[in-house]
PDB file of N, CA, C and O in Angstrom, chain B, residues numbered from 101:
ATOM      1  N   UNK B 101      43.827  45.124  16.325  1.00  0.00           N
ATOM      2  CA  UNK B 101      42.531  44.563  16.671  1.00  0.00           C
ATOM      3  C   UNK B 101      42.691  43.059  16.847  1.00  0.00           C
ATOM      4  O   UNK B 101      43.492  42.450  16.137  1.00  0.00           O
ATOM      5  N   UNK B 102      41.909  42.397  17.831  1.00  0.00           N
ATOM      6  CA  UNK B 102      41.698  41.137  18.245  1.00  0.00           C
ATOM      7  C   UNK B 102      41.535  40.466  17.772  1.00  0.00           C
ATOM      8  O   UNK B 102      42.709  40.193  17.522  1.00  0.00           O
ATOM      9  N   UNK B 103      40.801  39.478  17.099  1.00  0.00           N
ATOM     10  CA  UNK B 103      39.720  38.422  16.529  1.00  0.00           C
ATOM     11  C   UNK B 103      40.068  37.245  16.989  1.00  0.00           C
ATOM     12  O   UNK B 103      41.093  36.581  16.836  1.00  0.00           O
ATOM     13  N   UNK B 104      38.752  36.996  17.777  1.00  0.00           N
ATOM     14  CA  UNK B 104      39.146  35.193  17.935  1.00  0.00           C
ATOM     15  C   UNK B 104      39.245  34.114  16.735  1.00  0.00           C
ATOM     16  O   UNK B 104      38.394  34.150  15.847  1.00  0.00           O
ATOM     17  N   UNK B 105      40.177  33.251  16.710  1.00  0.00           N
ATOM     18  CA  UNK B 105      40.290  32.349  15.634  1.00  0.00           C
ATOM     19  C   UNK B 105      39.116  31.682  15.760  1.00  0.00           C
ATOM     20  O   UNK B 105      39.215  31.029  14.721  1.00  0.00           O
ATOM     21  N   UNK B 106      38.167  31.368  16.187  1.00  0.00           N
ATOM     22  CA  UNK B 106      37.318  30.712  15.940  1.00  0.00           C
ATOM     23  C   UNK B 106      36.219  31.055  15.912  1.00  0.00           C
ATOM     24  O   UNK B 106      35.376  30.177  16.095  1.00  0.00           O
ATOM     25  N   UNK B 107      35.772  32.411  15.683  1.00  0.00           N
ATOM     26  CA  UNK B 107      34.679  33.424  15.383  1.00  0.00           C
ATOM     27  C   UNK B 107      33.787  32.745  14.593  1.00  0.00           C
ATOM     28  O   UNK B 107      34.278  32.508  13.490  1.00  0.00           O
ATOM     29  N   UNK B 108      32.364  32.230  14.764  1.00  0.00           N
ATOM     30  CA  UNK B 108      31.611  31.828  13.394  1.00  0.00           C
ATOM     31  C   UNK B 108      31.161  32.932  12.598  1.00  0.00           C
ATOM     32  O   UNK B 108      30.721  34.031  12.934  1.00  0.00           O
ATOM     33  N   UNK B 109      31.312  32.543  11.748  1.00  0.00           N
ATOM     34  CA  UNK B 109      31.464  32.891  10.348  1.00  0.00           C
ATOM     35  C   UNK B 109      29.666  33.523  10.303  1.00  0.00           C
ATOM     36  O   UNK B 109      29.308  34.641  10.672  1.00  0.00           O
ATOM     37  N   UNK B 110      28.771  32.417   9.738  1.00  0.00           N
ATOM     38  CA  UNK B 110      27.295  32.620   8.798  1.00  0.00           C
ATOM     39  C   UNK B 110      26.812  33.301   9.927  1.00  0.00           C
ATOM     40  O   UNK B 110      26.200  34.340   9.679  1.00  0.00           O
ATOM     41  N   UNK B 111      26.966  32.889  11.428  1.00  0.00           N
ATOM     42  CA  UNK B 111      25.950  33.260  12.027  1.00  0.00           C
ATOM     43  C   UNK B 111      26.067  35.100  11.826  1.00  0.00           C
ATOM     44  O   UNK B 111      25.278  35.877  11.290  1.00  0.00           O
ATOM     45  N   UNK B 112      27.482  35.364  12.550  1.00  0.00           N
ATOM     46  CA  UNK B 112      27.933  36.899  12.466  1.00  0.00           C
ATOM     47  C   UNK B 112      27.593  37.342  10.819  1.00  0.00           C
ATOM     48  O   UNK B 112      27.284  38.526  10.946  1.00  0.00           O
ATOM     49  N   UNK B 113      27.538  37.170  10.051  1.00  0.00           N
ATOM     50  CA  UNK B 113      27.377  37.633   8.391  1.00  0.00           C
ATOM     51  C   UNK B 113      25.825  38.178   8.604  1.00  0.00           C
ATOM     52  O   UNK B 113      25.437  39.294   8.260  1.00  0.00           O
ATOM     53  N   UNK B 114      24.893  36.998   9.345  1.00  0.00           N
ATOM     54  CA  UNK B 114      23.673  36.975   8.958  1.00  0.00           C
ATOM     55  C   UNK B 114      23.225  37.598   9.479  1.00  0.00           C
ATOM     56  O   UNK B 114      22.093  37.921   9.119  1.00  0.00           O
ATOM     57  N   UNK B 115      23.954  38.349  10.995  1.00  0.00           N
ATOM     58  CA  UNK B 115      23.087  39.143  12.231  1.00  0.00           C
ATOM     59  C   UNK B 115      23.584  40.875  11.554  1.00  0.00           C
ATOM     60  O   UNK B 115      23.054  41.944  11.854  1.00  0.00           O
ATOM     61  N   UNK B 116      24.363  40.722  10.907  1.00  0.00           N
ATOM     62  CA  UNK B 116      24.549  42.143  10.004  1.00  0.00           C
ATOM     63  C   UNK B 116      23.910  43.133   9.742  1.00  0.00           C
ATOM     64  O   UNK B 116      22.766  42.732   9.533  1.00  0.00           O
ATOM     65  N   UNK B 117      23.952  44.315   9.609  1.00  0.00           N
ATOM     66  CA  UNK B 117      23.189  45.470   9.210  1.00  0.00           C
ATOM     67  C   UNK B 117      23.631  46.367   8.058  1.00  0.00           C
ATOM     68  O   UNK B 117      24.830  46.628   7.958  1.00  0.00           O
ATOM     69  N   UNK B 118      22.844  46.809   7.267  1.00  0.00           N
ATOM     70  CA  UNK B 118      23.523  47.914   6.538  1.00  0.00           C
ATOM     71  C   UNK B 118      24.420  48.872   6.699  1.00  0.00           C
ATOM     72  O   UNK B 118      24.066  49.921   7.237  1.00  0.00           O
ATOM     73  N   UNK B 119      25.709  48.698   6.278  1.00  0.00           N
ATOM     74  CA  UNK B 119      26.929  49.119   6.496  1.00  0.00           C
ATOM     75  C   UNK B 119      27.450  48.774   7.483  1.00  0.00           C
ATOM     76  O   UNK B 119      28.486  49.412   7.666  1.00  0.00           O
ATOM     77  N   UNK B 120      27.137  47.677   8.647  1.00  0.00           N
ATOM     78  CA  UNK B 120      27.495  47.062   9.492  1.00  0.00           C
ATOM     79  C   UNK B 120      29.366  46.482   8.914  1.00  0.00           C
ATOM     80  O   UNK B 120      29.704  46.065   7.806  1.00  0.00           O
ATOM     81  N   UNK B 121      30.088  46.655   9.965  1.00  0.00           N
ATOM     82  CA  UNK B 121      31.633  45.511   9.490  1.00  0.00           C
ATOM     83  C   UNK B 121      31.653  44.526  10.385  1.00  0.00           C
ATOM     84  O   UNK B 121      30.898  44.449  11.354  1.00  0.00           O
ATOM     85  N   UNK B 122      32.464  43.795  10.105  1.00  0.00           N
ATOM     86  CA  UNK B 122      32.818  42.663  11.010  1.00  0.00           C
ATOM     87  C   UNK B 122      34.087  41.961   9.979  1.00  0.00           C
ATOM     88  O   UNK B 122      34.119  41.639   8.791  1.00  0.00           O
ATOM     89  N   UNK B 123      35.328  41.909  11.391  1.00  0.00           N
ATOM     90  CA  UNK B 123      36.643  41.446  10.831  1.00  0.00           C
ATOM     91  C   UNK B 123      36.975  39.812  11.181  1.00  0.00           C
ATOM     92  O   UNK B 123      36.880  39.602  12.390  1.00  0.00           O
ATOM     93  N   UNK B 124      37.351  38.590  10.369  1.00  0.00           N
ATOM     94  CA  UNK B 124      37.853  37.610  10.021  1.00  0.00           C
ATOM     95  C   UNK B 124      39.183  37.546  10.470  1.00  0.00           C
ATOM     96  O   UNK B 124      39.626  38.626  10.863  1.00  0.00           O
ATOM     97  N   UNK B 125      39.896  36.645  10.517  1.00  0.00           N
ATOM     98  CA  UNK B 125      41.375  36.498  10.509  1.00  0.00           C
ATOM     99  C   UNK B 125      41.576  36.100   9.271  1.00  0.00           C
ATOM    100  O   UNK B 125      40.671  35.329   8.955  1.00  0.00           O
ATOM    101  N   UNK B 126      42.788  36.356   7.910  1.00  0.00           N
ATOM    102  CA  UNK B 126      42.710  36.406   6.813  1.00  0.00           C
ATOM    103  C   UNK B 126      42.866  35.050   6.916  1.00  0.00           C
ATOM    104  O   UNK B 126      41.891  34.919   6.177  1.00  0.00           O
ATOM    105  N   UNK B 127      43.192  33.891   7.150  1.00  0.00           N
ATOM    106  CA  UNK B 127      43.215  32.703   6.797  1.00  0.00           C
ATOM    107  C   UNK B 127      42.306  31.558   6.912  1.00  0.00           C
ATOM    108  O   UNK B 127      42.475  30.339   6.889  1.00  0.00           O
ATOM    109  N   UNK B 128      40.663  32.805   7.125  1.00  0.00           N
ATOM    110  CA  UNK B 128      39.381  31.770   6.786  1.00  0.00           C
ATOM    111  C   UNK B 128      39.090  33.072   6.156  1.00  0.00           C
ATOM    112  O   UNK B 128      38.253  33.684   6.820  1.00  0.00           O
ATOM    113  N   UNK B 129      39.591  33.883   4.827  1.00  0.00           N
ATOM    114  CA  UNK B 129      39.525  34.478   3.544  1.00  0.00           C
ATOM    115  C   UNK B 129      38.869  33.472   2.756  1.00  0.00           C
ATOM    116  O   UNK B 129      38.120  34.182   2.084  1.00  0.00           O
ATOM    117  N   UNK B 130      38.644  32.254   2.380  1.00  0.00           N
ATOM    118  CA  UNK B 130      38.121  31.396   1.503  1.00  0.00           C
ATOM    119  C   UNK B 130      36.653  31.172   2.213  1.00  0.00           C
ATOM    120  O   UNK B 130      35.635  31.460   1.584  1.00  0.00           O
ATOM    121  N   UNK B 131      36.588  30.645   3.553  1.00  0.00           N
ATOM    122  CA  UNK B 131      35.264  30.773   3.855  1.00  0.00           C
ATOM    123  C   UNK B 131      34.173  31.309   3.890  1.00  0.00           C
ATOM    124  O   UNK B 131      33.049  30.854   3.677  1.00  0.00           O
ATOM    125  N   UNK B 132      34.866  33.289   4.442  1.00  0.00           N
ATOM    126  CA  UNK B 132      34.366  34.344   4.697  1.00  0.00           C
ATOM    127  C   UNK B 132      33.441  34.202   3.219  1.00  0.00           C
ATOM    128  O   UNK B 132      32.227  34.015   3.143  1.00  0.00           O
ATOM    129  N   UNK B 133      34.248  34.326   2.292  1.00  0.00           N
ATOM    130  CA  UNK B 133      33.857  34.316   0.443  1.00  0.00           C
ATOM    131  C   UNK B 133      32.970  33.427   0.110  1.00  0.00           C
ATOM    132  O   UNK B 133      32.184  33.574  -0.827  1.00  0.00           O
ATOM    133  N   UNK B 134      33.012  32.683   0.666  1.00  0.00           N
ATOM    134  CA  UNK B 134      31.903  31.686  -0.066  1.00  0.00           C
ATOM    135  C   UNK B 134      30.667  31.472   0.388  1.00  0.00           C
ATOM    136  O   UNK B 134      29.742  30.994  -0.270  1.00  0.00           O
ATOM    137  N   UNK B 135      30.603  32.178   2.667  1.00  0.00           N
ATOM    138  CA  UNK B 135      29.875  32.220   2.890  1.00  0.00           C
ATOM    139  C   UNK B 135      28.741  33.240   2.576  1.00  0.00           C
ATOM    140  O   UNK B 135      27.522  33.200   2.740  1.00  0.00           O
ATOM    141  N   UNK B 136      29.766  34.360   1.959  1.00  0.00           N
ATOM    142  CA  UNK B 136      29.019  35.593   1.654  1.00  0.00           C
ATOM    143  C   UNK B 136      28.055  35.659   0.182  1.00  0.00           C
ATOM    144  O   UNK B 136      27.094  36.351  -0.154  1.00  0.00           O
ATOM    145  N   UNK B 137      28.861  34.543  -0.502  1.00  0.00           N
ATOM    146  CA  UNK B 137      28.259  34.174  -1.707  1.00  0.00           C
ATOM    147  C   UNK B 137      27.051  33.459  -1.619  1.00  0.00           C
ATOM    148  O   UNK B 137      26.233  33.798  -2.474  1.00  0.00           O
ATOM    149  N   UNK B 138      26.601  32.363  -0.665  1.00  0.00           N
ATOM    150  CA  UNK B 138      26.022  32.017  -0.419  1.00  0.00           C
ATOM    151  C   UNK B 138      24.522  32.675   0.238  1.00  0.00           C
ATOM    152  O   UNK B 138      23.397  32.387  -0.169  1.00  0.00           O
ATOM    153  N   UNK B 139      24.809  33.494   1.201  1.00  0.00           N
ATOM    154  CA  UNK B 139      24.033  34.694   1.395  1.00  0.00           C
ATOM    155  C   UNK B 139      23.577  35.011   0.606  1.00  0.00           C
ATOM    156  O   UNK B 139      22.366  34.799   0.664  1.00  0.00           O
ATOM    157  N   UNK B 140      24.063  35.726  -0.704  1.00  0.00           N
ATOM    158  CA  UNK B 140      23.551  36.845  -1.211  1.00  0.00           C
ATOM    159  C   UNK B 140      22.948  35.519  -2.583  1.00  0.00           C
ATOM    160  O   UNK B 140      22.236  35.983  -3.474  1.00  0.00           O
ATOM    161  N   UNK B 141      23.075  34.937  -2.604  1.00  0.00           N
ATOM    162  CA  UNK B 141      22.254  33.795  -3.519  1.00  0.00           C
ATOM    163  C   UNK B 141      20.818  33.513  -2.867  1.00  0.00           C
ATOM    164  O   UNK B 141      19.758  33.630  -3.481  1.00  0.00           O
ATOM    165  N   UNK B 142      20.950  33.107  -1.479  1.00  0.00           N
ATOM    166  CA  UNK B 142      19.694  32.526  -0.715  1.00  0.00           C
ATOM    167  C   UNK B 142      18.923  33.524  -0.238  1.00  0.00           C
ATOM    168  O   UNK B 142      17.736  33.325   0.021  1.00  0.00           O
ATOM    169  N   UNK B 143      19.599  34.889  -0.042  1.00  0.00           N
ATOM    170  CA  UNK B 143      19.059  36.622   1.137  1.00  0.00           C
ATOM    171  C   UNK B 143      19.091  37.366   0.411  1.00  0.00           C
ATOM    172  O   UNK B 143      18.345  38.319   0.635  1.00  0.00           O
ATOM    173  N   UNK B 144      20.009  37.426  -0.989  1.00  0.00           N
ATOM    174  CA  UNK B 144      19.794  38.798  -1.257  1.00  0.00           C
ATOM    175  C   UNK B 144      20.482  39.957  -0.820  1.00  0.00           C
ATOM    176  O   UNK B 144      20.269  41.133  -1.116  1.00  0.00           O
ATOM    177  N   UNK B 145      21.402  39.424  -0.019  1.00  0.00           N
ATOM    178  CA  UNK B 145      22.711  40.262   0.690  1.00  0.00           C
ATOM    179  C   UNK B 145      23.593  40.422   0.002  1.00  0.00           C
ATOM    180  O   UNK B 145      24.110  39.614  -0.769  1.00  0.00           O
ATOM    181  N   UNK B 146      23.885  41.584   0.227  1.00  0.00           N
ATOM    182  CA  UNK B 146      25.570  41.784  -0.210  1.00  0.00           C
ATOM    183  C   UNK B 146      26.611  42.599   0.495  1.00  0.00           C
ATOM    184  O   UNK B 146      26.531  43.687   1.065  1.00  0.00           O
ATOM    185  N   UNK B 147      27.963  41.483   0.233  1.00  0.00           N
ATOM    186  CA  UNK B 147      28.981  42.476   1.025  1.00  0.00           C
ATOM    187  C   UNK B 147      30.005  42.860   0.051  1.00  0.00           C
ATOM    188  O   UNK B 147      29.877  42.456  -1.105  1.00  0.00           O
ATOM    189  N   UNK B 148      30.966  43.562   0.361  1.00  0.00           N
ATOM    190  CA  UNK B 148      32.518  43.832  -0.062  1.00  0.00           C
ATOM    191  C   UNK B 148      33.593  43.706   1.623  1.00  0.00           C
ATOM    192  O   UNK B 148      33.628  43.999   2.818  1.00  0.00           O
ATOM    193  N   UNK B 149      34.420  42.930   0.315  1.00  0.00           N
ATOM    194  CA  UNK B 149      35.580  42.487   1.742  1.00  0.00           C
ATOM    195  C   UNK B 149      36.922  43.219   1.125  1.00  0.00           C
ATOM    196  O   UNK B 149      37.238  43.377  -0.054  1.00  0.00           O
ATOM    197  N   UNK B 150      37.499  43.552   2.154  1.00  0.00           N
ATOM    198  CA  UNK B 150      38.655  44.337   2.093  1.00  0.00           C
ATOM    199  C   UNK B 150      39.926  43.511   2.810  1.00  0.00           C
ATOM    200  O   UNK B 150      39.688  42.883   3.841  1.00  0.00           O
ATOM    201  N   UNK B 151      41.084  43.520   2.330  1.00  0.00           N
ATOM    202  CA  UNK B 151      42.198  42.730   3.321  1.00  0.00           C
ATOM    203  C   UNK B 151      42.857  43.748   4.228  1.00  0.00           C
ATOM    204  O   UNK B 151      42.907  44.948   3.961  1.00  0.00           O
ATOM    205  N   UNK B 152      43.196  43.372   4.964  1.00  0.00           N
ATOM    206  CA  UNK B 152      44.111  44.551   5.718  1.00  0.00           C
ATOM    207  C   UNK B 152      44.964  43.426   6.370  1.00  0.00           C
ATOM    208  O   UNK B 152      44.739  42.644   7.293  1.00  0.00           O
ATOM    209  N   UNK B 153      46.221  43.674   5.396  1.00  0.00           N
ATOM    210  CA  UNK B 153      47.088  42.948   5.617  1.00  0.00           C
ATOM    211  C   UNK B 153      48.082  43.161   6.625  1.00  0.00           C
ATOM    212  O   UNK B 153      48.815  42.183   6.768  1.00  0.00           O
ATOM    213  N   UNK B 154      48.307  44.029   7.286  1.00  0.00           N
ATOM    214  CA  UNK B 154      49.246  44.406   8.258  1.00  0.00           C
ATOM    215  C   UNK B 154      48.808  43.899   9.436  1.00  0.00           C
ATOM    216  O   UNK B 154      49.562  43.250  10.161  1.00  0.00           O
ATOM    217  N   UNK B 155      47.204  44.210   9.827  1.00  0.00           N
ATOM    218  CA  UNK B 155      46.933  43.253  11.066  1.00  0.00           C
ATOM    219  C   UNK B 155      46.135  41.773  10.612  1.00  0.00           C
ATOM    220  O   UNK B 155      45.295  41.182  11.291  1.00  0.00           O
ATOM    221  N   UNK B 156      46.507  41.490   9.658  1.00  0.00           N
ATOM    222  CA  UNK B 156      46.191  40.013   9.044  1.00  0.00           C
ATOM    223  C   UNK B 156      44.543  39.799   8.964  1.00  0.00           C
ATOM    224  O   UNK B 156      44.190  38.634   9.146  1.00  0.00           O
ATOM    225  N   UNK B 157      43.756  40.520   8.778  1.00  0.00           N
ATOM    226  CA  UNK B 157      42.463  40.334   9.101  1.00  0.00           C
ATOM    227  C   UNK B 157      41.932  40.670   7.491  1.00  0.00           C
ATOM    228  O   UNK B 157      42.590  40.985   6.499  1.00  0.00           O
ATOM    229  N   UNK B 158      40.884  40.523   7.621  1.00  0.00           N
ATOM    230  CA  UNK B 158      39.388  40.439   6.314  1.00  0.00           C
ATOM    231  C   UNK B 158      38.282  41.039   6.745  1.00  0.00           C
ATOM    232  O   UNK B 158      37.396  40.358   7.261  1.00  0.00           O
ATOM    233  N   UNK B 159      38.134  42.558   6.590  1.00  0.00           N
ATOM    234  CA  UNK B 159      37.102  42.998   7.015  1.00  0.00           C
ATOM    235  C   UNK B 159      36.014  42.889   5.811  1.00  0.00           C
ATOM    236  O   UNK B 159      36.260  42.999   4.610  1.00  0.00           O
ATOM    237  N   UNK B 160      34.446  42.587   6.564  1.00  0.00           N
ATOM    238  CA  UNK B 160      33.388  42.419   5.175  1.00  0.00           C
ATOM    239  C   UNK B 160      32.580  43.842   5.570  1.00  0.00           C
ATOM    240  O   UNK B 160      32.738  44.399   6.656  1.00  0.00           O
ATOM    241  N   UNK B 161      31.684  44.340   4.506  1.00  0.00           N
ATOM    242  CA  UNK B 161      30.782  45.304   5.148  1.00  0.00           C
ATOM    243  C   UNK B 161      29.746  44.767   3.995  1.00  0.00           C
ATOM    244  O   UNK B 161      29.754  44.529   2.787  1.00  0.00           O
ATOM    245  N   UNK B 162      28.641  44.714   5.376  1.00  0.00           N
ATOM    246  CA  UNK B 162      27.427  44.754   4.456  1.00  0.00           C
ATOM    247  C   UNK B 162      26.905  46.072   3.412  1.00  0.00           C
ATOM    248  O   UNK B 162      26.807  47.195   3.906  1.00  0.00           O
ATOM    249  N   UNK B 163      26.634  45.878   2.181  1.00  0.00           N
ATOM    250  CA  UNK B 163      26.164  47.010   1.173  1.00  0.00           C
ATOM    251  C   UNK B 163      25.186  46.827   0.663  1.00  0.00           C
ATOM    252  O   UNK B 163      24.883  47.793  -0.037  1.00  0.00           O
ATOM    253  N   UNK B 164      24.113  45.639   0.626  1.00  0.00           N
ATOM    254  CA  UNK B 164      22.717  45.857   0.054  1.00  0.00           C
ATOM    255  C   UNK B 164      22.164  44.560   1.203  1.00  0.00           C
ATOM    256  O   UNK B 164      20.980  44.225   1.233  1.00  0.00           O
TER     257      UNK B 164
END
């Protein structure tokens, strides 16, 4: 799978749906995290992120 390196981050998190995914490149892994933290502080959202290290990516899925 693809991912552009420069994918934004909050906007894609925020346009999300229940059980919706959306994959990162693992080396904005620190951002993805903090943006999601942030979310679910201010929205009430929540995700779980998974690594999938073979094609280097960070998939999140929305869960509440």
């Amino acid at each position: 799978m693809q991912v552009p390196a420069d994918k934004p981050i909050r906007p894609a998190l925020k346009k999300m749906r229940l059980y919706d995914k959306e994959c990162f490149i693992i080396e904005k892994m620190k951002t993805v995290r903090a943006t999601t933290t942030y979310l679910k502080t201010v929205f009430g959202t929540e995700f779980r992120t998974k690594q999938l290290n073979d094609e280097r990516l960070l998939e999140v899925t929305r869960i509440a």
